[in-house]
N, C-alpha and C positions, 0 to 999 in steps of 0.2 A: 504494500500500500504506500502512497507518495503523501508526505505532509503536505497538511493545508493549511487553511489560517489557524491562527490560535481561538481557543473558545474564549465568549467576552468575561473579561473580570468581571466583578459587581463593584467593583471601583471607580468601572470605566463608562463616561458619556456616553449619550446618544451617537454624535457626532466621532468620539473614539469605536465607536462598533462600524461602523459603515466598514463595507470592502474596500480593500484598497483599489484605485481607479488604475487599469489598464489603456494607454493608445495606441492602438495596434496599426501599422502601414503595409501593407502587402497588395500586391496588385493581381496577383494569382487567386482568382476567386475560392478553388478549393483551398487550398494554401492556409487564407486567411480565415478560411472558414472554423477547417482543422483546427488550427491554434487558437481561433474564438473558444470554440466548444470545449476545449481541454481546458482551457485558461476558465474558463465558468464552472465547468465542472468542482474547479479546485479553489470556488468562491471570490472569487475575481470578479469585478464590472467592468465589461472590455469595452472598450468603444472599438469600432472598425474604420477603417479607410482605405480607399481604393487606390491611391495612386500620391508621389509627393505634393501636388497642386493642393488637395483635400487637407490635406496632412498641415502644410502652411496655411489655410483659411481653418484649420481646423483649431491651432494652434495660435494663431494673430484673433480669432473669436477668443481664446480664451486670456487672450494677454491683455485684451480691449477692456474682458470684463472681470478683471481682478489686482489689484492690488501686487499680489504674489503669485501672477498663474502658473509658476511651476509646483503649488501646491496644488492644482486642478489635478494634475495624474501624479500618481505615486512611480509609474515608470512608465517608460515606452518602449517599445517593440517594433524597428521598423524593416524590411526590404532595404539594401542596396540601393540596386537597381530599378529604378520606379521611374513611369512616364512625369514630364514636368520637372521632376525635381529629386533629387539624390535623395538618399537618408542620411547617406553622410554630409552634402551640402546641408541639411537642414540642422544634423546635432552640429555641426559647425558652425553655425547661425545661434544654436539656444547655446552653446558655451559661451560664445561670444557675448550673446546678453546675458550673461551669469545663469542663466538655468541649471543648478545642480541635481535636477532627476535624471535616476540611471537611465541606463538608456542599453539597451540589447540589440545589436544590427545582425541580419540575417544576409546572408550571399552565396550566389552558385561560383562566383568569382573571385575568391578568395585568394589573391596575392599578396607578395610580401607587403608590398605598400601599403596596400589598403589594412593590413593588420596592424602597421604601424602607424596609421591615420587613425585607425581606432584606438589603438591604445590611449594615445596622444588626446584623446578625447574624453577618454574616460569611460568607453564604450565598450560592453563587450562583446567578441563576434563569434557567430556561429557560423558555418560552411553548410552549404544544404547539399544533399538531405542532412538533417541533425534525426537527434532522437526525442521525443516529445518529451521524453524523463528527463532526459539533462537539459533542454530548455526550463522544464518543469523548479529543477533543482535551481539551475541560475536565477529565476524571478522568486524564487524564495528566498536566498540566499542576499539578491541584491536589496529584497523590501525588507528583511529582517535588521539590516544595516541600515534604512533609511530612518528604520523607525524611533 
């Protein structure tokens, strides 16, 4: 069995119980689907996007209406390779404005570079195909640090 979230204290708020917020970017509709559904399964609220255009209006929506919108998602999950706009042009855009949510990049292209673009980022990458476990592991591991 795969850990999931933690059961709530009675210590803890309303607002401390919520799931933590997933934004997911993938442009492979089964793809993103897959990793919706896992990621829910293991009590997660995912949001989905199609492609990095969505991903940047999805993100500039939430920067418009908050304060601190990198409290809006607890991480993100993005594709490479996406029509419009990189995933890595975009975590390289939310470092740039201080955005410290983790952040997961996913690629069938996985060269030295680009490992060392992620690194550099604070990112971490997975090569596709991965295995739904170790992505599983990594977004628990990255939100148990966040918290």
């Amino acid at each position: 069995m795969h850990p999931t979230l933690e059961p709530i204290r009675s210590d803890q708020t309303r607002a401390d119980a919520a799931p933590p917020c997933i934004l997911l970017a993938e442009d492979d509709d089964a793809m993103r689907s897959l990793i919706a559904a896992t990621l829910r399964e293991d009590g997660y609220e995912v949001t989905e996007v199609r492609d990095g255009g969505r991903l940047l209006v999805h993100l500039g929506n939430e920067y418009l209406s908050s304060q601190r919108p990198w409290e809006s998602f607890d991480l993100i999950v993005s594709d490479i390779r996406m029509p419009v706009c990189s995933g890595l042009r975009i975590v390289e855009a939310l470092r740039r404005a201080g955005w410290p949510t983790p952040v997961v990049l996913m690629t069938a292209f996985g060269d030295e570079q680009t490992r060392a673009q992620a690194a550099d980022l604070r990112a971490v990458l997975f090569d596709k195909p991965f295995d739904l476990d170790d992505l599983r592991s990594v977004v628990v591991g990255l939100l148990m640090r966040r918290a």
